[in-house]
C-alpha positions in Angstrom: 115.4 22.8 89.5 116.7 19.8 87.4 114.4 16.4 87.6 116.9 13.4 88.4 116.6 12.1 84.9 118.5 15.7 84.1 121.2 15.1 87.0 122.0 11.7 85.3 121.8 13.1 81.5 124.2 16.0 82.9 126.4 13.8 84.3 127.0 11.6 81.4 127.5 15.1 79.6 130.2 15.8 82.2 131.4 12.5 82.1 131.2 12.2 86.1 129.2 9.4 87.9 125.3 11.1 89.2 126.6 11.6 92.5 129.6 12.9 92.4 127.7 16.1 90.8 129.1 18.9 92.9 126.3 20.3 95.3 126.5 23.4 97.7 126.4 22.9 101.4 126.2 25.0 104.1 129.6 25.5 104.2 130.0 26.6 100.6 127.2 29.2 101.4 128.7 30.7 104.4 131.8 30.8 102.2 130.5 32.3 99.9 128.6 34.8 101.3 131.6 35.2 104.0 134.1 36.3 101.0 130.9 39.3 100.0 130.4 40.5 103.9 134.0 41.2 103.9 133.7 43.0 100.9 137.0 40.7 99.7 136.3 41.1 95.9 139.9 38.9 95.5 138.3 35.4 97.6 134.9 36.5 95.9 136.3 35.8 92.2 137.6 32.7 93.3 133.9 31.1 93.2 133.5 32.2 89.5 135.2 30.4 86.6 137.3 33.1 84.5 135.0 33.5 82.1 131.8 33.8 84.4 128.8 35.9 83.4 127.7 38.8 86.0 123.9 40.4 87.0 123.6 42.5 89.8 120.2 44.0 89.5 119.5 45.3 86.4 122.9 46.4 85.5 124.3 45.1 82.4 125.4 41.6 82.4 129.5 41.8 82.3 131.4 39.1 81.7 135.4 37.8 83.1 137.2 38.4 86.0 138.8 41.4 85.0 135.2 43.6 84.3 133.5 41.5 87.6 136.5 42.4 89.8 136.2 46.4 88.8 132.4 46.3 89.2 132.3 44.6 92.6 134.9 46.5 93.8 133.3 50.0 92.9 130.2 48.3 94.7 131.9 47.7 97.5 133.8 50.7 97.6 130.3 52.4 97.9 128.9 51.1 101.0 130.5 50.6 104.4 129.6 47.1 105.1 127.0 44.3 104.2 125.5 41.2 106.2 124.0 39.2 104.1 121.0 36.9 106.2 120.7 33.3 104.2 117.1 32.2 104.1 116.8 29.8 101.6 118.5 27.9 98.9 117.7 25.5 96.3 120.2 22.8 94.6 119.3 21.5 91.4 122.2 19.9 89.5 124.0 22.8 87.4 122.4 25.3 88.9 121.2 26.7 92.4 119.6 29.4 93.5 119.0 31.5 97.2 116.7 34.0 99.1 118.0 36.1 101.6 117.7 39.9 102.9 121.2 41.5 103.0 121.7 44.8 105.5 123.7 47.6 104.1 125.6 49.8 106.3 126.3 52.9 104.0 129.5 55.4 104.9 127.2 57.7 107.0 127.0 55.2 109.3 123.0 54.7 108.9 121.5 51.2 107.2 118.9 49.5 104.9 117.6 45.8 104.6 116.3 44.9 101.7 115.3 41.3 100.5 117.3 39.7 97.7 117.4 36.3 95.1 119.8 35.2 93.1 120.8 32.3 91.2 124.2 30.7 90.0 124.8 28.5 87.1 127.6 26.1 88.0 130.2 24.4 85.8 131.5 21.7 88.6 131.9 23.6 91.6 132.5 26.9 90.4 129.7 29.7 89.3 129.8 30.0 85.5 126.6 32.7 85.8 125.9 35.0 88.9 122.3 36.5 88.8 121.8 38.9 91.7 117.8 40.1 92.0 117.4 43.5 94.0 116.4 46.4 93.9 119.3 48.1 96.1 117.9 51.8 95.2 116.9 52.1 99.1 120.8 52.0 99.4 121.0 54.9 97.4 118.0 57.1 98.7 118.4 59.7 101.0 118.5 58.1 105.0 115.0 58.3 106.7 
């Protein structure tokens, strides 16, 4: 996370006063994590700028709206449903970051939990890098 001396220096980059620095709030997180439990790829996008850069796990990075929207959308395509269970975040001031555990309900009907991180860059109060850590492969194993 950013010192204060990095929030003001940032802010004179931006050319914004120190506290008008966007910051997250509960509501942005439930938002956010709203637009993924309804696997709405469309309201999703809307938190990244165009150009954003994309991790989920340890796929490839992609980059844009165009290659995020096909990649989340063959995600979500793949699974029945997902809760996502917000346990933590951290603000600094151009980046934040969660933890969380997010419940997978796949198309057989069955489900997994499994614990996930990830961290955003922002550029004002959009997500200019989404970095998901998880190791999803539970999802994909064979239902116990």
């Amino acid at each position: 996370m950013q010192t204060v001396c990095d929030r003001d220096e940032y802010a004179l980059q931006m050319g914004v006063e120190p506290d008008n620095i966007f910051q997250p709030d509960q509501a942005w997180w439930e938002r956010l994590f709203g637009a993924i439990d309804a696997r709405d790829t469309k309201r999703f996008l809307r938190f990244l700028t165009p150009d954003a850069q994309f991790r989920f796990g340890n796929a490839p990075t992609i980059s844009g709206h165009e290659a995020i929207d096909a990649a989340v959308s063959g995600f979500f395509a793949a699974i029945a449903a997902c809760q996502h269970q917000l346990l933590r975040t951290w603000i600094g001031s151009t980046t934040v970051a969660c933890e969380g555990a997010v419940t997978y309900t796949r198309h057989d009907g069955s489900t997994v939990t499994v614990p996930f991180a990830n961290a955003f860059e922002l550029r004002g109060d959009s997500i200019a890098a989404y970095r998901i850590y998880i190791d999803n492969s539970p999802l994909f194993s064979a239902p116990v």
